[in-house]
N, C-alpha and C positions, 0 to 999 in steps of 0.2 A: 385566537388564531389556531385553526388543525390542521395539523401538518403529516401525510400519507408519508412512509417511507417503504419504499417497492426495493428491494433487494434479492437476490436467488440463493442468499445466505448471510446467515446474521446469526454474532454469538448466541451459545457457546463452541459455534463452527468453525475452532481457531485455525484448523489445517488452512483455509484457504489463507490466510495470513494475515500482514497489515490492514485493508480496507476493512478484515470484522472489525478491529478495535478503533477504529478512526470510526466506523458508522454507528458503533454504539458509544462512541463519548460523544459525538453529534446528537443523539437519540437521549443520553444520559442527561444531558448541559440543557438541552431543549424542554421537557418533561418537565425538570424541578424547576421553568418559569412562572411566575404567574401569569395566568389567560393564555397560556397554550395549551394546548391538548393533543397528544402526538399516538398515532399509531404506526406499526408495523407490520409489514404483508412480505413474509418470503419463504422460504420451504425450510427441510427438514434434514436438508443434506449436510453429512459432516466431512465427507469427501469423497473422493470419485465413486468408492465402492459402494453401489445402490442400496446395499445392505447395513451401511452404515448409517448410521441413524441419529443427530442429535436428542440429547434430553435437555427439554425444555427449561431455561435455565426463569429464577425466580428475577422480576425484575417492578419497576414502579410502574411502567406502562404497557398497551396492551401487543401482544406479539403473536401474531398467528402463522403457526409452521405448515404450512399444506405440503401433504407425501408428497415425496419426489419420486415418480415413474421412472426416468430415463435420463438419458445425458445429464447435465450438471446443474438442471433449472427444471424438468420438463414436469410440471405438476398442475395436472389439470384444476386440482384446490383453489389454487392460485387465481385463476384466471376464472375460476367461477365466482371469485370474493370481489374480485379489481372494476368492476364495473360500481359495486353499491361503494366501495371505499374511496373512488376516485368524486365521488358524487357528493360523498361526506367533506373532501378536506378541501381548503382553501388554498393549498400548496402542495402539491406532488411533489418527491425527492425521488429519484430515480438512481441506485445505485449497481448499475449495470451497464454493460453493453452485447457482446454477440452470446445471447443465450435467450430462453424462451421471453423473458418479461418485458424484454425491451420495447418493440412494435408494439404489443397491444398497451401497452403504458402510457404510450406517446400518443398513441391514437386515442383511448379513451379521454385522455386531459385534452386533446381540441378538442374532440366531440362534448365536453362539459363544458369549455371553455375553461379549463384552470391551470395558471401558473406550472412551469416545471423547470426543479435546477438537475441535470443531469450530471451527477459524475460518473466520468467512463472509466476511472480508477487509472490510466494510463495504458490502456487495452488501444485506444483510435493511435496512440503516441507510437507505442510497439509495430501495428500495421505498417504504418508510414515509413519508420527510421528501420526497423530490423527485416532486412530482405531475406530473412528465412523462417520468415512468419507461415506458422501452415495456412493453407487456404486463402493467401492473402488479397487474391482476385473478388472471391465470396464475399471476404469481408468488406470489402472497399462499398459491392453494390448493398451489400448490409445498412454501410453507413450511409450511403445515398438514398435508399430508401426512408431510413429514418430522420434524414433531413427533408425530406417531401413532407412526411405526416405529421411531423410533430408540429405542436401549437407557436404560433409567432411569440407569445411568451414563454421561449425557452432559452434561461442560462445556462452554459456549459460550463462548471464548477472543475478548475486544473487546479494543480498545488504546485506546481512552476511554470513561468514562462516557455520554457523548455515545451512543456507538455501543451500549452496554449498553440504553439506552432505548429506541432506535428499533429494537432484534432483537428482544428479550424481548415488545414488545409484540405479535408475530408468534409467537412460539413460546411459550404460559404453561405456568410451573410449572420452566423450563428455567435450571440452575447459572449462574453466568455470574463468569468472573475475568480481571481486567484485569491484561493485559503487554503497554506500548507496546513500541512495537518500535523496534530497535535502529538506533544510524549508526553509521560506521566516521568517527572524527575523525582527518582528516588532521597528521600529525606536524609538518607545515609549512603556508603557507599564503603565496605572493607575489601580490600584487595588483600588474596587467597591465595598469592602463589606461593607452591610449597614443594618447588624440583628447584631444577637447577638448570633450565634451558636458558638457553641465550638471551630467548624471545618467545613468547608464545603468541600466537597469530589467531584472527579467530575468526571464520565468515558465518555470515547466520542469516539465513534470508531462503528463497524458493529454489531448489536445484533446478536449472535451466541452463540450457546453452548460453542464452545471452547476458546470463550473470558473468560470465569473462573466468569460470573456473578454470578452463582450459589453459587461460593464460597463467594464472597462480598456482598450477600445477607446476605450469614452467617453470616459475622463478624458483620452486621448491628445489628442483633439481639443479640449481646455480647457488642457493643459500646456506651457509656454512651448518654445517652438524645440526649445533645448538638451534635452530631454528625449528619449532614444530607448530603443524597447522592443525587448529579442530575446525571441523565444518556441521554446522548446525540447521535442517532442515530436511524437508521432505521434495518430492518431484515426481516425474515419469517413472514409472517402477524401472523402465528397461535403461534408461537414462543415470538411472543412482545404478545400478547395476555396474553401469559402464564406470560410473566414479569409483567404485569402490575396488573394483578390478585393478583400476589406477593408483588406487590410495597402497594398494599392498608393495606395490615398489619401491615405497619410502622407507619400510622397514620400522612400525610406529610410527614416524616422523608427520604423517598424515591420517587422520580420524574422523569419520563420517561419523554422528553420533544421533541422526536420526532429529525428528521434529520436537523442541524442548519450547515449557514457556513457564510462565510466575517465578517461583524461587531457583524454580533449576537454569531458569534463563538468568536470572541475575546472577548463579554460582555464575556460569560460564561465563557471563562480561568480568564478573572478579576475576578469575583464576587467568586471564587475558592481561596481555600487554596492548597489543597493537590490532585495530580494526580493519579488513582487509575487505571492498568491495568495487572487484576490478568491471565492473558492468560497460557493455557493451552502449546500450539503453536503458534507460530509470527514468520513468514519470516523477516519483518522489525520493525514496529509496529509505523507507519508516527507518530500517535496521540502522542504519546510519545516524539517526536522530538517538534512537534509543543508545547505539552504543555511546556517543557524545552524551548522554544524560548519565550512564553509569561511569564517567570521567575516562573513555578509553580515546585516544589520540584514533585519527581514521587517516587510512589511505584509498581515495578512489578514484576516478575520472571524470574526463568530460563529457561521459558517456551520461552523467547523473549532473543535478539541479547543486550538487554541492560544491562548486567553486569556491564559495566564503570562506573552507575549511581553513584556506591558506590565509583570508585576511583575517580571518578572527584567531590565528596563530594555533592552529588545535588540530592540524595534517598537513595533505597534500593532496591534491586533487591535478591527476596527469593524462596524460596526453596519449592513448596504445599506441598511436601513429610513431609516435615520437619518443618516449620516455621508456625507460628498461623499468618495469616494476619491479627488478631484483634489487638493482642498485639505488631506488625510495627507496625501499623498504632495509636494504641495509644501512643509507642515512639517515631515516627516521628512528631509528633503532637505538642509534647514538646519539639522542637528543634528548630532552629533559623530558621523557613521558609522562611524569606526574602533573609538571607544570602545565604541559599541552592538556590532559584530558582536565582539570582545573578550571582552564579558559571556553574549554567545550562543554564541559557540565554550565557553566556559567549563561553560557549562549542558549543553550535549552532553557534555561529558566526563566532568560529574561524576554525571550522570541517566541517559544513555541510552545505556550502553554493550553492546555483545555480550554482553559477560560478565552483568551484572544481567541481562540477559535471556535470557540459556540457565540462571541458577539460579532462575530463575521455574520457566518451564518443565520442569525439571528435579524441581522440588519440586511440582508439578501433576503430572506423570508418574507418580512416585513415591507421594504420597496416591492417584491411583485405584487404581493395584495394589493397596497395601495395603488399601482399603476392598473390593476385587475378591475377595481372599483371604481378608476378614474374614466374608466371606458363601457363604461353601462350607462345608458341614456338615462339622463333625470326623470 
């Protein structure tokens, strides 16, 4: 089986966040099968700054980076390679949506006739549910057009129900199978804290409006002394700006510490008590997973896919309409947080591992081909 994977960025382009390491443990899991053969088609970009450039990182299968000219995708490389690559595999994976590879992806797999699982990463999800989406009228005909061209064998690959509802309402008539994606559950886990704060809080994820910062600013200024928040990630330059402008009213109490990940991410879930992701919107919400894997208890909403937090005993998952996030988070606070992130590391392990999720994938690969071969005349 060969399996294309078209993305407008793929490690080690970790700025853009979650979806790199979801599509390369997909990419990783899929490669060390037998009788697969898996390539990669996507650019060079490490983030917004055109000047920024990844280096090629060393891997088992073959990855080709084409320059990135303009905007976040726009490489003419790209789409010079995607006609003979699309022609090569037996399954296109399409890990995009509003940027240059989308349309001609979709197009070239009808024009071949071949399978395609499209994940939109939770971009169609955003459109829909967050009405202060920029250009959201664009996108919408965005998405209608690419519900025209694209081939009648296309999956739309969500990792919540949640996210199921708010794509399909954009694209009708279109398959759609849910494979959350995957954490890597660390073998060990030493908690580092070494002050004397009450709580230390800790959000880690994309700086955006609709991560609900605004909101957890609030509760900062209602939560007693002891309470301090680090915030972990990158954004809109004029946007962090505006955080950080913010954060200086806390007096330390509040710490933009910029984009971290490997050991410095695992320092900051140690040195963590409590996981804080007040989201508006979340197609999946990785952070979330990951902090439940380094045993931290989380509090988020029903803005994200993680309801279970509360049945599987390891947070709270509330309600912005309804719920104070000052007053969670100061009763989560008094509650057994060892034993809660225990129960949440546990739930990572036994639900959302790499493995269950490349034989997802795996078995979604595998029904298109066969329904692909089931439909060519004897």
């Amino acid at each position: 089986m060969k399996i294309l994977h078209v993305t407008p960025s793929f490690y080690p382009a970790t700025y853009w966040g979650g979806p790199i390491w979801s599509t390369k443990a997909i990419c990783d899991g899929m490669a060390a099968r037998a009788g697969v053969a898996l390539r990669v088609l996507t650019t060079d970009a490490a983030s917004p700054d055109l000047k920024d450039r990844i280096t090629p990182a060393a891997l088992p299968y073959p990855v080709t980076y084409a320059r990135r000219l303009a905007g976040h995708a726009i490489a003419p490389g790209l789409l010079a390679r995607l006609p003979a690559a699309v022609a090569w595999a037996d399954v296109v994976h399409l890990t995009a949506t509003y940027n240059m590879p989308t349309l001609p992806t979709l197009l070239l797999a009808r024009a071949f006739g071949k399978p395609v699982v499209w994940s939109p990463r939770g971009a169609l999800q955003a459109t829909a549910e967050w009405e202060d989406a920029p250009r959201r009228a664009t996108k919408r005909m965005f998405a209608r057009t690419a519900n025209l061209i694209r081939p009648r064998d296309t999956v739309l690959h969500v990792t919540a129900a949640s996210e199921a509802a708010g794509s399909v309402s954009q694209l009708a008539g279109i398959r759609t199978v849910e494979i959350p994606n995957a954490v890597d559950v660390p073998r060990q886990i030493n908690r580092r804290r070494s002050d004397h704060t009450a709580c230390r809080l800790i959000f880690l994820g994309r700086l955006h409006p609709k991560k609900g910062l605004s909101v957890l600013f609030e509760a900062m200024e209602r939560l007693p002394s002891g309470f301090v928040l680090d915030i972990y990630g990158t954004g809109d330059a004029a946007y962090v700006a505006k955080l950080q402008k913010a954060a200086k009213r806390y007096h330390g109490r509040v710490t933009l510490h910029g984009h971290v990940e490997g050991a410095a991410k695992a320092a900051a879930f140690a040195r963590a008590d409590l996981f804080v992701l007040p989201s508006h919107s979340e197609n999946f919400g990785i952070a979330v997973a990951e902090a439940l894997a380094h045993g931290l208890p989380v509090i988020t909403t029903t803005g994200t896919p993680w309801q279970d937090v509360e049945r599987m005993g390891c947070g709270r998952c509330i309600d912005l309409a309804r719920d104070d996030l000052t007053a969670e988070i100061n009763r989560l606070a008094q509650a057994d947080l060892a034993a809660m992130g225990a129960r949440g590391r546990a739930w990572m392990t036994r639900d959302f591992s790499p493995a269950a999720m490349v034989d997802a994938f795996a078995d979604l690969y595998a029904m298109l081909c066969q329904e692909t071969l089931a439909q060519v005349p004897a």
